[in-house]
N, C-alpha and C positions, 0 to 999 in steps of 0.2 A: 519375430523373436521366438526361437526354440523354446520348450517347454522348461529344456536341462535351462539355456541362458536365463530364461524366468527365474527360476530356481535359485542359480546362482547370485544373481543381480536380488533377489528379495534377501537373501543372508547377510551378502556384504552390505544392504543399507542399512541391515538389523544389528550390525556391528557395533560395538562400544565406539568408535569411532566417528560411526558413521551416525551414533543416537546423539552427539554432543553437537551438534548446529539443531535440527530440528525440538530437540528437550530446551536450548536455550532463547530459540526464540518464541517458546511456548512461554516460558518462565517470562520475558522480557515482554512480551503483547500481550497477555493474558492474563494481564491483572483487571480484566473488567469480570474475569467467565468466576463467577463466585462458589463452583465447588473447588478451584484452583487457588481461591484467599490462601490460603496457606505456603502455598508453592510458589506462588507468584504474587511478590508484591513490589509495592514501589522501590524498599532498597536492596528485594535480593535482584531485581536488573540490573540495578550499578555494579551491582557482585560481581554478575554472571557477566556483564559488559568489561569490567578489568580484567576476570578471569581469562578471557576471548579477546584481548588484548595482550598481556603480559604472556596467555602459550605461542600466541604468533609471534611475539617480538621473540621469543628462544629458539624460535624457527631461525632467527638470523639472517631472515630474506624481507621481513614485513612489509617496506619499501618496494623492493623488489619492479612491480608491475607501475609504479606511481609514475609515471615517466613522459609522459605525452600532453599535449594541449591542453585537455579536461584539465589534467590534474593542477597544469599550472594555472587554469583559473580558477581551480577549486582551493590551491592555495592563498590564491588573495583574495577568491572569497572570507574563507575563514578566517585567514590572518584582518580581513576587515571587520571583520565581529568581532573579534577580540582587542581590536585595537579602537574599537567602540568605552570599551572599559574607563578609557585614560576622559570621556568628555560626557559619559554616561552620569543619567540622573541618579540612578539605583548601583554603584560604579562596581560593590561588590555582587550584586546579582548578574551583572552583566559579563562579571571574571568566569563563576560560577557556571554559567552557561554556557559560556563559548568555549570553558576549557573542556566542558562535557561534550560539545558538541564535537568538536576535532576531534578527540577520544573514539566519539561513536561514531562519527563519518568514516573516518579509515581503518577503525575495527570494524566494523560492521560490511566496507566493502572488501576489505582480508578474507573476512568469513566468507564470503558469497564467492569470490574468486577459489577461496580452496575446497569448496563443495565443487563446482566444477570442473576443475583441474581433481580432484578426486576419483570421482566420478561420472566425468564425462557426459557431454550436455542431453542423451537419453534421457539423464536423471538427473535433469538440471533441474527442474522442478520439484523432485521429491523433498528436499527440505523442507517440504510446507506441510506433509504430508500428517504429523502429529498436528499440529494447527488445526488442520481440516478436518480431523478427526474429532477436537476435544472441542470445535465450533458449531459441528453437529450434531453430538450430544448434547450440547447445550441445548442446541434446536428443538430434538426431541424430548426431552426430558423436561422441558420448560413450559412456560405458561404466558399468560400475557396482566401485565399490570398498565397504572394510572402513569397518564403524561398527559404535561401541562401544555398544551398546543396556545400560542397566543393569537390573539383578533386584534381587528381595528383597535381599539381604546388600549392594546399592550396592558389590558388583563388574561386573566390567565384562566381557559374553562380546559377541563379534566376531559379528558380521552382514554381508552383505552385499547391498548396495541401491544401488540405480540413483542418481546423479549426474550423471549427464552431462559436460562439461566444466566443471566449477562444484564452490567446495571446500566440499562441506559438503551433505551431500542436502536437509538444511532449507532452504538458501536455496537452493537449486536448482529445488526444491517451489514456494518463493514467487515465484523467478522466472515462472516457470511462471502464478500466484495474479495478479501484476503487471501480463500478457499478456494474460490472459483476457478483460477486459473489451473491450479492442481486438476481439479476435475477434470476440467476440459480437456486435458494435453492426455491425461491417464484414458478419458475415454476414448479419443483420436487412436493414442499408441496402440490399445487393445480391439482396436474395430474390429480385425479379424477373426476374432475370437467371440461368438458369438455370447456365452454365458459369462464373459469380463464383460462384454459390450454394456450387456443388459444391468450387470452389477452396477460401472460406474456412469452408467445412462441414470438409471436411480438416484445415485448417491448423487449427481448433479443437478438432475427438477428437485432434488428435495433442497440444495444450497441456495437453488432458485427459488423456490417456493416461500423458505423462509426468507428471503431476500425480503420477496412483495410483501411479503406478512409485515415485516418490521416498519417497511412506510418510511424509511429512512432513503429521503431523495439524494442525497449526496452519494451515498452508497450505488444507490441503482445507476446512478450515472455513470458510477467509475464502471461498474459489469455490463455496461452498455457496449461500452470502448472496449472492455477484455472482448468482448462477444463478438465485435465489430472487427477485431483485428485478426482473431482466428478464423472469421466467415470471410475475410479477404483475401487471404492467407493460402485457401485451398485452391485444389485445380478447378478449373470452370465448372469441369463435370461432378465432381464431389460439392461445388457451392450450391449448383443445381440442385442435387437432392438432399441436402441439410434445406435448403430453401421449402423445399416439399415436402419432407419429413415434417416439419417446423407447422407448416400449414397443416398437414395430416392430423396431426395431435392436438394440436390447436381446435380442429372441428371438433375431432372425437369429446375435448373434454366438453363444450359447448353442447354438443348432442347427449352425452350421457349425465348431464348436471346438469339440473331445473332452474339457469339462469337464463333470466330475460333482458331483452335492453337496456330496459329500466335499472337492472340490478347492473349487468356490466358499468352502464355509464356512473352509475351514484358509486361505483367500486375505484372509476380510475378517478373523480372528483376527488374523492375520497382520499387515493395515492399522491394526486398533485397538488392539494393542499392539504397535507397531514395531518388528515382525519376530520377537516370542517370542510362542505363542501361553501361555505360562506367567505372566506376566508378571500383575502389576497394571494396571490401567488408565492410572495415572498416576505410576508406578514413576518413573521418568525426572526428576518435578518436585516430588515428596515432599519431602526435605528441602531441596529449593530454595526452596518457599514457605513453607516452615516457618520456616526462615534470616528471610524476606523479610517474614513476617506478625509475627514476635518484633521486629526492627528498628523495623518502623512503627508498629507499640505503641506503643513507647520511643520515638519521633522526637519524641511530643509537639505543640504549637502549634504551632513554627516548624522543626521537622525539621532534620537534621545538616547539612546544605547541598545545593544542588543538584550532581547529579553523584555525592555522595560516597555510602560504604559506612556501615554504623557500623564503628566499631572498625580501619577499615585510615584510619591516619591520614598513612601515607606516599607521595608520591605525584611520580614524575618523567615528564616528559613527553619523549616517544620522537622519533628523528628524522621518525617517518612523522606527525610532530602530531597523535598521535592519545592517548588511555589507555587504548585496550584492554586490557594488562598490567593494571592498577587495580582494586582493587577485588572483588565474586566475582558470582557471576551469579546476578540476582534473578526471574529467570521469569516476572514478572507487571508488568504494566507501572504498573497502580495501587499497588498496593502499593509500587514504586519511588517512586510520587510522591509518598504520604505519609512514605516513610521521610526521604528528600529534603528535599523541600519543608513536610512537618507536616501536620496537618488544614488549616488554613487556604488550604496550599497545592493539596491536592486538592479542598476545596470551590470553588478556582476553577476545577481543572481538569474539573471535574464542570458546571461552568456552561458549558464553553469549547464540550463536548459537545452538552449539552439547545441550545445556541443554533444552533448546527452542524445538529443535527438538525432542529430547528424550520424554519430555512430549507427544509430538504431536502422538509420535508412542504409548506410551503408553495409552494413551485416546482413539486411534482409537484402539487399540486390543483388549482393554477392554472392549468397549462398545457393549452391546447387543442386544438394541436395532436398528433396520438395518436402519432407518431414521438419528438417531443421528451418526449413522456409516459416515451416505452421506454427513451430516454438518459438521465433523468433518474432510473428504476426500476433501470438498471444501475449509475448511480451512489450512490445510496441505498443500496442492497445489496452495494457495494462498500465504500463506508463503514463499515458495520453490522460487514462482512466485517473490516474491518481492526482494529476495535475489537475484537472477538473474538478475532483472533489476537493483539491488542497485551494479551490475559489470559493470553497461554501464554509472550510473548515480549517482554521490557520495553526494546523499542524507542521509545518514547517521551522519555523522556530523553537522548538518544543522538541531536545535532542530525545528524553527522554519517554515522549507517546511513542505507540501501537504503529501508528502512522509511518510518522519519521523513522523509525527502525524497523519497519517494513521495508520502507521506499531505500534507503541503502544498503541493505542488503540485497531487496534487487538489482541494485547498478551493479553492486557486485559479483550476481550473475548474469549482468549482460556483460561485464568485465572480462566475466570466466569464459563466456563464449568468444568474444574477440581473441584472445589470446590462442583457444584451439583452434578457430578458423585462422586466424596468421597462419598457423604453423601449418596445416593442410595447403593453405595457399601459396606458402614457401617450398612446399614438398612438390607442388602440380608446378609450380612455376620455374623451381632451381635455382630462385634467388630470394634477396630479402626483399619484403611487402610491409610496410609500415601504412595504418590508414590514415595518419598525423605528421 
């Protein structure tokens, strides 16, 4: 990329146009980062989610791209959530939810579809780019506080671990997990360029660094799978030396830091039971999933409704429009969905997946070009990445997290790249290619 194209392409992203997806999904995921309390809270998302709604409906196209397999099982997904309402415990929580969630599925993959059809999948990535920025500063600018790590007996001894500006070291972790892929792709794009290299070589060990800091395993797992898909991704001879690079650094830090085995080992102990090195592996989510897998048992065919718990059949809605308060906390995102939504429910959610991923393989084999291969391997593995965290953390249901309005808005730039690659493949080909 030319200096001038740099140039140009930094303007138009700087564009009032081009600030309305990434300013909004700051607003909408960053109600945890607490210098942003003000700008971002729980109901200017719904704002900012109608607003990004109702400008693509005046577009007169909104539908437009809905048209293929996914979507018609994404339609009876949803429409099966919502039709959870008529047999639901909690019946108006259950309208509540699903009517937001429809709302945010297809605005939120609108928006992701018209960043890349915008802008073109170079800068399919940069919508994240304020994200990454204000997840950073949080990083540096922050400290570390008290968290309650639980033991055997599910009492509760005090810990203390890095957060940042951010309440809660998990989503601090993920903000961090959110980031990463931006980095990655920014540091790829500008390899050539030796003093960008090094800029966003930086700015990525430090996304990492605070990553390991935070100790938030669900997190590190999803940046696992981002890491795992762009190191696949490359040519043999480029894996080769990120492979080597990787070891390179790795020694230097070990030879210039006064750490010994002893400290290495009691550091990963430390990372793989969150901060006891006494601890169970999975101490923390024991009788969470246990709660969660006894529930979806009993959910049966059509599950207690979407949204709802079993057995908490009371339910008021707060001034922040939100239920947080509601309900207890299911740890697993699938298992939410069948307690919820029933088998029935999760054999579409199971399908919504396989077709989700089927695209991804498909886009990565087809693509020719060996950059868009690499975007498309960090998104794949980001994917992969979030579905695995959505096993520790049942963000799924939950139209309104950080999470779930991440995760659809990326389908929506894997959306926005299908549609450009059709049309290159109709252009090489001279006829029409549908991949459904």
């Amino acid at each position: 990329m030319t200096g001038l194209a740099t140039k140009e392409a930094r303007i138009k992203l700087l564009s009032l146009d081009n600030l309305i997806i990434p300013v909004s999904l700051v607003i909408m995921t960053g109600t945890s980062i607490t210098f942003l309390n003000t700008l971002s809270s729980a109901n200017n998302r719904w704002i900012i989610l109608i607003s990004l709604a109702v400008a693509l409906l005046l577009k007169r196209s909104f539908f437009k791209y809905f048209d293929n397999s996914l979507f018609i099982i994404l339609y009876f997904y949803l429409g099966w959530c919502f039709s959870t309402s008529f047999w639901s415990l909690v019946p108006s929580l259950s309208f509540m939810k699903s009517v937001m969630m429809i709302i945010a599925v297809f605005t939120l993959i609108r928006t992701g579809i018209e960043w890349v059809r915008v802008n073109s999948w170079t800068y399919a990535l940069d919508y994240l780019w304020l994200l990454a920025l204000f997840s950073l500063l949080a990083g540096f600018l922050g400290n570390y506080a008290p968290y309650d790590v639980a033991h055997e007996t599910m009492s509760y001894q005090t810990t203390i671990l890095y957060q940042g500006l951010v309440k809660g070291t998990n989503m601090f972790g993920m903000l961090m997990s959110m980031s990463l892929p931006f980095m990655i792709w920014q540091t790829y794009k500008f390899w050539s360029n030796i003093r960008r290299r090094i800029f966003w070589m930086i700015l990525t060990g430090s996304c990492l660094f605070f990553l390991i800091l935070s100790i938030s395993r669900s997190a590190i797992i999803m940046s696992c799978f981002t890491c795992a898909g762009f190191f696949f991704s490359l040519k043999f001879n480029k894996r080769l030396k990120t492979f080597l690079l990787s070891v390179i650094i790795s020694i230097l830090i070990l030879l210039l830091l006064p750490f010994t085995l002893e400290d290495i080992s009691g550091g990963f102990r430390k990372l793989v039971f969150k901060g006891r090195s006494d601890s169970s592996l999975f101490v923390s989510r024991q009788i969470v999933w246990k709660q969660s897998l006894d529930a979806a048992m009993n959910a049966g065919f059509i599950g207690f409704g979407y949204g709802v718990s079993e057995g908490k059949n009371e339910f008021t809605i707060g001034e922040k429009l939100q239920s947080y308060a509601y309900g207890r906390e299911k740890g697993n995102s699938q298992l939410a969905v069948m307690e919820e939504t029933g088998i029935f429910g999760l054999l579409l959610y199971l399908l919504v997946i396989y077709f989700l991923l089927s695209k991804l393989l498909i886009l990565f084999f087809k693509a020719n070009d060996p950059d868009l291969k690499v975007l498309i391997g960090i998104l794949f593995g980001l994917f992969l990445g979030l579905i695995m965290h959505s096993m520790l953390e049942a963000w799924w249901s939950s139209p309104g997290s950080p999470e779930s309005i991440y995760f659809w808005m990326l389908i929506g730039v894997i959306k926005g790249l299908e549609i450009l690659s059709l049309k290159e493949w109709h252009k090489e080909n001279h006829g029409r290619s549908k991949l459904y």
